[in-house]
NUBA-317345 format. One record per residue (C-alpha): x negated, y negated, z negated; residue in three letters. Coordinates in steps of 0.2 Angstrom, whole numbers, plus 5000, padded with zeros to 4 digits. Example, Ala and Ser with C-alpha at 12.3 -4.5 7.8 and 13.67 -1.06 7.14 Angstrom:
2
{r {4938; 5022; 4961}; ALA}
{r {4932; 5005; 4964}; SER}
REM end
This chain:
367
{r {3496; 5220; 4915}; UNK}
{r {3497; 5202; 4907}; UNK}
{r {3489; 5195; 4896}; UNK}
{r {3481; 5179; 4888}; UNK}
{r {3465; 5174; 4883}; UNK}
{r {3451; 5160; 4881}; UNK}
{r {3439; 5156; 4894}; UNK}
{r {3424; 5158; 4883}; UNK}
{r {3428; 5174; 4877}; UNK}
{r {3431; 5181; 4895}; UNK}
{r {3417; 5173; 4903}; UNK}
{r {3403; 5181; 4890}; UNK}
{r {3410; 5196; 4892}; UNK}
{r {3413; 5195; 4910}; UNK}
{r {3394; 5188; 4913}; UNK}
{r {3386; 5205; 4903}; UNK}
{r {3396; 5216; 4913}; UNK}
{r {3391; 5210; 4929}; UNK}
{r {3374; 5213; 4923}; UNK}
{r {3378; 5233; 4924}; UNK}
{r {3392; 5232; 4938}; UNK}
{r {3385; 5241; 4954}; UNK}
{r {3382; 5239; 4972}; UNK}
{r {3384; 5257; 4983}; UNK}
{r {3392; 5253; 5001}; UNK}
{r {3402; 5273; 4998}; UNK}
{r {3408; 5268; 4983}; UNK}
{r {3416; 5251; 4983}; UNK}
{r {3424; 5254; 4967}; UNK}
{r {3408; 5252; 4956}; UNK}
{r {3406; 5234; 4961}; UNK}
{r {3420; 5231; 4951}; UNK}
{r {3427; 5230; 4933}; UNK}
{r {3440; 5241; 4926}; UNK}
{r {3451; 5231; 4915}; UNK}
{r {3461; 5240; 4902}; UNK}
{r {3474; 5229; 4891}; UNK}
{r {3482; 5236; 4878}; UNK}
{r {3482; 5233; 4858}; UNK}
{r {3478; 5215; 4857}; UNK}
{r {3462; 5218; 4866}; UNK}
{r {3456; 5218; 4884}; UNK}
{r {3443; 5231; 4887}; UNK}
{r {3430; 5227; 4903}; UNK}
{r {3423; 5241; 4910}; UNK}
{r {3406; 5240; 4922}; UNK}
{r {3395; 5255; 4928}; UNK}
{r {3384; 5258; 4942}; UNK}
{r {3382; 5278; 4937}; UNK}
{r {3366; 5277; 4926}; UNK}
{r {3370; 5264; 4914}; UNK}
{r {3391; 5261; 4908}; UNK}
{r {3396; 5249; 4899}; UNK}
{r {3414; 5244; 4888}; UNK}
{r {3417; 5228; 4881}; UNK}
{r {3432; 5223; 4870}; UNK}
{r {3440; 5205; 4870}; UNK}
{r {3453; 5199; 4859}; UNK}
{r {3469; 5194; 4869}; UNK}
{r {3487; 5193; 4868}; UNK}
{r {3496; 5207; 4877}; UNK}
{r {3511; 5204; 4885}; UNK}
{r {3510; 5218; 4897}; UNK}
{r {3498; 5231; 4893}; UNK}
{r {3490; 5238; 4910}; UNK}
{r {3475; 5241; 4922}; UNK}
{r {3468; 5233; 4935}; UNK}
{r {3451; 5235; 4946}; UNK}
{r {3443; 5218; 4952}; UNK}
{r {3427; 5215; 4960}; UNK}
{r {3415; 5208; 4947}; UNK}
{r {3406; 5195; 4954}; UNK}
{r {3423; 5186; 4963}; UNK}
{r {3430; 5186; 4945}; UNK}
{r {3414; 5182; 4936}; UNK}
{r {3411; 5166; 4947}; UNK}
{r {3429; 5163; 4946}; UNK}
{r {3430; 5162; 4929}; UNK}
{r {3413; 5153; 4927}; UNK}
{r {3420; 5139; 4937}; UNK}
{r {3432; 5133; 4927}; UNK}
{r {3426; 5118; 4916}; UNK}
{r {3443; 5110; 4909}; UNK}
{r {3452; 5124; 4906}; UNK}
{r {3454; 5133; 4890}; UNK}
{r {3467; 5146; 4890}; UNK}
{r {3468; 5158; 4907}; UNK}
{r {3482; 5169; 4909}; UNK}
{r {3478; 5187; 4919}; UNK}
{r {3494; 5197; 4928}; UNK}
{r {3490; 5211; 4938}; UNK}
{r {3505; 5212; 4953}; UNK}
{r {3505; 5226; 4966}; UNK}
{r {3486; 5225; 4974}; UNK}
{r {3481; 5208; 4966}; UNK}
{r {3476; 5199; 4950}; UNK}
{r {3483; 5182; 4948}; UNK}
{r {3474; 5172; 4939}; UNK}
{r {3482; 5155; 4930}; UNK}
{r {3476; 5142; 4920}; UNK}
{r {3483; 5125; 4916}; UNK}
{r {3475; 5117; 4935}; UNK}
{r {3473; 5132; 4944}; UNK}
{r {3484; 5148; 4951}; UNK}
{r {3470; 5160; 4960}; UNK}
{r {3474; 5179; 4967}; UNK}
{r {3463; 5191; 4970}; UNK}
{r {3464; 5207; 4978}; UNK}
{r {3461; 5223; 4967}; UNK}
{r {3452; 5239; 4970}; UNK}
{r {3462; 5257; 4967}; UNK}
{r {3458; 5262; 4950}; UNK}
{r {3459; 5277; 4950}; UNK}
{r {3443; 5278; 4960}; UNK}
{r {3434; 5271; 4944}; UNK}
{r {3420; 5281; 4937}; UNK}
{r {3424; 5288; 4918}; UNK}
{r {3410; 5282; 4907}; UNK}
{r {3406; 5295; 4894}; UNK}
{r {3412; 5292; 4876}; UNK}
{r {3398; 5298; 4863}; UNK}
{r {3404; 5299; 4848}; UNK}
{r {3396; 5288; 4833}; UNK}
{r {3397; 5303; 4820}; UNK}
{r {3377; 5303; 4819}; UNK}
{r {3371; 5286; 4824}; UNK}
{r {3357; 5276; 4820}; UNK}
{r {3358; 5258; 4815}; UNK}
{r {3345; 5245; 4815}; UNK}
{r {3347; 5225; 4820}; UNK}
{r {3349; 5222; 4839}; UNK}
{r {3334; 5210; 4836}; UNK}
{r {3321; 5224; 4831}; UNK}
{r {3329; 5236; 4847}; UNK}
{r {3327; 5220; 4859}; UNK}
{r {3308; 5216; 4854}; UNK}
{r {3303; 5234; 4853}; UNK}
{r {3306; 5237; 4870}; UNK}
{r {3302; 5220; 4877}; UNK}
{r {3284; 5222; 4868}; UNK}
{r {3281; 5236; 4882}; UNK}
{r {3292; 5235; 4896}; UNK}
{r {3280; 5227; 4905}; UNK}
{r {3267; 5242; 4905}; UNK}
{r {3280; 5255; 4911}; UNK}
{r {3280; 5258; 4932}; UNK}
{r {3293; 5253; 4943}; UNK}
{r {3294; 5268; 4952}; UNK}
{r {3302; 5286; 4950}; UNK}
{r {3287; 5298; 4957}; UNK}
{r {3284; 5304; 4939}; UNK}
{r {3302; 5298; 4928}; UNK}
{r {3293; 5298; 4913}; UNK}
{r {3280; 5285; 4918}; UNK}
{r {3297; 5274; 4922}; UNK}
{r {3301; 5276; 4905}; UNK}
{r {3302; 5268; 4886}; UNK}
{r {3295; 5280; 4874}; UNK}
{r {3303; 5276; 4857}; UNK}
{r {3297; 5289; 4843}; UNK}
{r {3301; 5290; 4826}; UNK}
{r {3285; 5290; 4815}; UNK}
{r {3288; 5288; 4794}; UNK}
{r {3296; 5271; 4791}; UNK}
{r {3291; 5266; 4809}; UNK}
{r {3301; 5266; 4826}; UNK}
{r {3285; 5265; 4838}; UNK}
{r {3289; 5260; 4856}; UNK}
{r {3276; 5265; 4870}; UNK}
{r {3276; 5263; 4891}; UNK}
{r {3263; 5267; 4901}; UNK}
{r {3259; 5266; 4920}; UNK}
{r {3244; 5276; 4920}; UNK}
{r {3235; 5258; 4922}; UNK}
{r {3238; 5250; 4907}; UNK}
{r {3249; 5256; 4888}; UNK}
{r {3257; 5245; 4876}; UNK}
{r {3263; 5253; 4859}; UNK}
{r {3273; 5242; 4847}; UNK}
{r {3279; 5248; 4831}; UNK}
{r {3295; 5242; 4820}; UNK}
{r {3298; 5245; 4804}; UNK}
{r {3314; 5253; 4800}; UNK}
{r {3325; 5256; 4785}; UNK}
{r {3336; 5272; 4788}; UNK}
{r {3328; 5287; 4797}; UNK}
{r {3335; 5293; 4814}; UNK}
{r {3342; 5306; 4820}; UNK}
{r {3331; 5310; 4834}; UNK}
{r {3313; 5311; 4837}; UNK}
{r {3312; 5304; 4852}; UNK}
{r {3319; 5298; 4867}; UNK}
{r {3314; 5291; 4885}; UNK}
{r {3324; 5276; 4891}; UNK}
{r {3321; 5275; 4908}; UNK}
{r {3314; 5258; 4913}; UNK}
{r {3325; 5248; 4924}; UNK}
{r {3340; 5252; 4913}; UNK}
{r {3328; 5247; 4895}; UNK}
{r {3328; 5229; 4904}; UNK}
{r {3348; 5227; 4907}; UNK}
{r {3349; 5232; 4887}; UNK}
{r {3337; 5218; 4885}; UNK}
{r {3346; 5204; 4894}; UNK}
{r {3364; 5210; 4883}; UNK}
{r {3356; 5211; 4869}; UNK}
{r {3345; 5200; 4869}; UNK}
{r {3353; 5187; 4857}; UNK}
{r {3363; 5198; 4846}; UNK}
{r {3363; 5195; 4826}; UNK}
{r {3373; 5211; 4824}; UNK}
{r {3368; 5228; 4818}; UNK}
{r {3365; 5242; 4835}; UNK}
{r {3369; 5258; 4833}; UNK}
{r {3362; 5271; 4844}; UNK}
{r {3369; 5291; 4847}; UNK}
{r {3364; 5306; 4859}; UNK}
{r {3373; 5318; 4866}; UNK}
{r {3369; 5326; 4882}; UNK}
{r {3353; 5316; 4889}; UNK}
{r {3362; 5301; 4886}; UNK}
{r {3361; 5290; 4874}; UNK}
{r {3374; 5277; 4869}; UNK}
{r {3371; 5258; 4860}; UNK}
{r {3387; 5249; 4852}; UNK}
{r {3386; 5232; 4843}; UNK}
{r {3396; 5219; 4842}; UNK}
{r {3412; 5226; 4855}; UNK}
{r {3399; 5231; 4866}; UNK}
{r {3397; 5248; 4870}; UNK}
{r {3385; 5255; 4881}; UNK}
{r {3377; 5271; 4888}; UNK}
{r {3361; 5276; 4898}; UNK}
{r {3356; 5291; 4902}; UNK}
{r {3341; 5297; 4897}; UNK}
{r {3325; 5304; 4904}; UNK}
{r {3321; 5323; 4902}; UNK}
{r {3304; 5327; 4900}; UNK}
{r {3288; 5324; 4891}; UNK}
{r {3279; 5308; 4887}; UNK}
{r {3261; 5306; 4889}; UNK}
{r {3252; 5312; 4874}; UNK}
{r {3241; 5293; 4874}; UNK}
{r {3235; 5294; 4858}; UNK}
{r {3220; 5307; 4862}; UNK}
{r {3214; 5292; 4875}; UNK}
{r {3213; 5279; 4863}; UNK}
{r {3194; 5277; 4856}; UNK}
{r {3191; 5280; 4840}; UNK}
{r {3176; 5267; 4839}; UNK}
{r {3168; 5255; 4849}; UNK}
{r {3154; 5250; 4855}; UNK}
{r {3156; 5233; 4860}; UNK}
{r {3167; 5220; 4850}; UNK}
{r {3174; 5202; 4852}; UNK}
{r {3185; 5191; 4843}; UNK}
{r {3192; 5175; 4852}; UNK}
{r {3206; 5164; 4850}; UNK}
{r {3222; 5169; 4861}; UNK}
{r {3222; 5151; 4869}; UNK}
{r {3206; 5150; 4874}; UNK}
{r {3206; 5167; 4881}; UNK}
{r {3224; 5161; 4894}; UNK}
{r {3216; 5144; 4896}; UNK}
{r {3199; 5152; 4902}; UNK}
{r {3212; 5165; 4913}; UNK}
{r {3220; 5151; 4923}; UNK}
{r {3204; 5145; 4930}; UNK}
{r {3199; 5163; 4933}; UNK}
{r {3213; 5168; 4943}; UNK}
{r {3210; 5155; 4956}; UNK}
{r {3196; 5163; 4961}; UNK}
{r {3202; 5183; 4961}; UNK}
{r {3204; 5193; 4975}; UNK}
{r {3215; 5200; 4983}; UNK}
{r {3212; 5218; 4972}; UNK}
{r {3217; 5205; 4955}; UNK}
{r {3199; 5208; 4948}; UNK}
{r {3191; 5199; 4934}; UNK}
{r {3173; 5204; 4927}; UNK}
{r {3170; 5204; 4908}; UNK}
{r {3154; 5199; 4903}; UNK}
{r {3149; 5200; 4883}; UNK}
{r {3131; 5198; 4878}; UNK}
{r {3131; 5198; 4858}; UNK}
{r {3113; 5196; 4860}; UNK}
{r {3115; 5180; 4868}; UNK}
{r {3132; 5175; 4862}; UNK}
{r {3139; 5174; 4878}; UNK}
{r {3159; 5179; 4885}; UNK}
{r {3160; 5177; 4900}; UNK}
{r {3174; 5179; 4914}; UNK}
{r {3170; 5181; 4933}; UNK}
{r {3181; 5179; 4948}; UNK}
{r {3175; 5181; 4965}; UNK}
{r {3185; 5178; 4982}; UNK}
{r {3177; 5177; 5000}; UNK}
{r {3188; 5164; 5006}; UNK}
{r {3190; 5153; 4990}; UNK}
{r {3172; 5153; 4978}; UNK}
{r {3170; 5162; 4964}; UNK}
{r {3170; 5153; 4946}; UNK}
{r {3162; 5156; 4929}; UNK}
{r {3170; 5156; 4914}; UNK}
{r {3162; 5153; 4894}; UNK}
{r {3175; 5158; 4880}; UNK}
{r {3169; 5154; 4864}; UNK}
{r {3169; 5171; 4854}; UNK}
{r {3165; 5181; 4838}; UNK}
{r {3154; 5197; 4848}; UNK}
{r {3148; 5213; 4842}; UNK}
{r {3138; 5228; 4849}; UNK}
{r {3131; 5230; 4865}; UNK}
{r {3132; 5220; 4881}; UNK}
{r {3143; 5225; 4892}; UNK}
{r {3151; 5219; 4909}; UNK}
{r {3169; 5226; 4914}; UNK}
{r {3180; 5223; 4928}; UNK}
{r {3199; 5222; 4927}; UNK}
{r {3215; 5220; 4935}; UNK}
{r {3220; 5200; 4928}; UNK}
{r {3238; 5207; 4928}; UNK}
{r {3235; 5221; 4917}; UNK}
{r {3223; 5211; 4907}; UNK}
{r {3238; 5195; 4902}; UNK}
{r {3253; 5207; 4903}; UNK}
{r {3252; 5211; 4884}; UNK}
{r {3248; 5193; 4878}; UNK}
{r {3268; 5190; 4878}; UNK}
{r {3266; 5203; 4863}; UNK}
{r {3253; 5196; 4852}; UNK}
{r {3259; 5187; 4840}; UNK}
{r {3245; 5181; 4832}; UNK}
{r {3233; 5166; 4835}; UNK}
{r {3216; 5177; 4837}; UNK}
{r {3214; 5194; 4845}; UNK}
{r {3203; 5208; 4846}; UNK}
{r {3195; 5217; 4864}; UNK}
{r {3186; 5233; 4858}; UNK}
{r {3175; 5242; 4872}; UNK}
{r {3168; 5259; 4873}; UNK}
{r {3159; 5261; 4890}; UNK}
{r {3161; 5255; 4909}; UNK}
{r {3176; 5270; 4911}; UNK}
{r {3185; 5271; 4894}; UNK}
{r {3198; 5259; 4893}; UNK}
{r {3199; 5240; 4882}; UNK}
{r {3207; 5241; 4866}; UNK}
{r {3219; 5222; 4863}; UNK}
{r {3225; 5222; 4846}; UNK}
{r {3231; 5205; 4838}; UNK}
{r {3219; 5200; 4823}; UNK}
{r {3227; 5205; 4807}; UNK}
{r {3241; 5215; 4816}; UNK}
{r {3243; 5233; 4818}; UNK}
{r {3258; 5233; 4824}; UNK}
{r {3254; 5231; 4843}; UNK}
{r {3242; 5242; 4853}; UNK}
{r {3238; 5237; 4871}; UNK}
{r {3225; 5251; 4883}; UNK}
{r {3220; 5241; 4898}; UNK}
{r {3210; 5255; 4910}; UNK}
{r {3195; 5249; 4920}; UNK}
{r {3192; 5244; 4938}; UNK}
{r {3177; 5253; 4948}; UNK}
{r {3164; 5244; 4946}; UNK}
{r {3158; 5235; 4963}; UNK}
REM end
């Protein structure tokens, strides 16, 4: 293999692969990147065996050829060079040499036949939507979605197709965030669980994409392209949680605050929690009174007054200050809405004059 290419080019490339190239001590192979030339392209291949990924780079080929080489040498390598526009790659026996206009590098390679296949899903059905919509939905919700794997599902991104909408939805069991996007073209599927830790590496490549995303099934896997980008996660088998028969249908108690005031009010608060996170929500419509408690043995305790819009009946709820902020990254709008129902049903966040977002917070035992 050699070939030619410029530094910018590789590095992206090379930085978004790294994000997917994997660590396992038996198989030293997937900590590195398959590189393919052939066609006036370089193709960069990373997988850890749950999420694959292909990226395409325009070069000149002089030598088409493959070469393994471990992703983070190559990736710091490349990153440190700040003069140099043009790098030349020519694979030689078990090393890469790498040479630019100051610098003649080697570096040993990895056999490649030991490279993973990443599956190839054909595009024949895909669904197409801007990157931008895909990256908001899920980072609207990733937050609520556990970290664990005892119950797969619950480590999961819903995203469902309802009418015009793509609705996104992750729960922990604690807490559930729903956002929902507007689409144009329907898709072909009804719904599909991307698991959560693989949902936040298709954030971070993504994340500043202009570009349309496509996305296909086959086989419990799913596969995204934009932009010489391909990538594929598998996806969860299984049933989401049917959440929708949790959320009230009324409330008893209301209130209507400013988003601002509500975090500024928090950072005091939170001085003062314990070591459980646990914040008390007092709202007394009768006396125009919002109120949030913290109380720590060792520290004090602190009382905090939010100016509010309140309805109903008084009610005082405690909270896990964690799940409580979590979803204020995903109002968007100046004012929102806390809807209560009783000391066990769960708080309703909506933004004021946005339907869109959905956020369930479930309360603490009351002490």
């Amino acid at each position: 293999m050699k070939i030619e290419g410029i530094k910018e080019q590789l590095e992206d490339a090379l930085n978004k692969a790294d994000k997917i190239a994997g660590k396992n001590p038996s198989l030293p192979v997937l900590s590195g990147f398959y590189l393919d030339a052939r066609q006036n392209s370089l193709v960069i291949k990373a997988t850890n065996l749950d999420l694959g990924i292909s990226i395409s780079v325009p070069v000149k080929v002089s030598e088409p050829g493959i070469a393994v080489v471990p992703a983070r040498v190559i990736t710091s390598f490349i990153s440190s060079l700040s003069n140099d526009r043009n790098i030349t790659l020519n694979s030689k026996e078990q090393t890469l040499e790498v040479k630019t206009k100051g610098t003649k590098t080697t570096i040993k390679t990895l056999p490649s036949e030991d490279f993973p296949i990443i599956p190839e899903i054909s595009n024949d059905n895909a669904f197409s939507l801007p990157a931008r919509d895909l990256v908001f939905g899920l980072r609207s919700v990733i937050y609520a979605a556990a970290t664990g794997s005892i119950k797969p599902e619950l480590s999961s991104i819903s995203i469902t197709h309802e009418g015009e909408f793509l609705v996104f939805a992750a729960t922990d069991s604690f807490r559930l965030a729903e956002k929902k996007i507007k689409i144009k073209k329907v898709p072909h599927f009804k719904n599909i669980l991307i698991p959560q830790k693989n949902a936040l590496e298709i954030i971070k490549i993504f994340d500043r994409g202009e570009e349309e995303i496509s996305l296909s099934i086959e086989e419990h896997q799913v596969a995204l392209r934009s932009g010489g980008v391909y990538l594929v996660s598998r996806i969860i088998e299984g049933n989401f949680p049917d959440y929708r028969q949790i959320i009230p249908k009324d409330a008893t108690s209301t209130a209507v605050l400013l988003k601002q005031d509500l975090i500024n009010s928090l950072k005091t608060s939170l001085i003062f929690s314990d070591a459980f996170n646990q914040l008390t929500i007092k709202v007394s419509p009768k006396d125009k009174h919002f109120e949030i408690e913290s109380k720590n043995s060792t520290v004090g305790e602190s009382v905090q007054s939010v100016e509010a819009v309140l309805e109903g009946e008084d009610i005082s709820i405690n909270v896990n200050h964690r799940y409580f902020t979590d979803c204020f990254q995903s109002l968007s709008t100046d004012s929102l809405s806390l809807s209560f129902k009783g000391q066990a049903k769960p708080i309703v966040i909506r933004g004021v004059g946005d339907s869109s977002f959905l956020y369930l917070v479930m309360p603490m035992n009351q002490s």
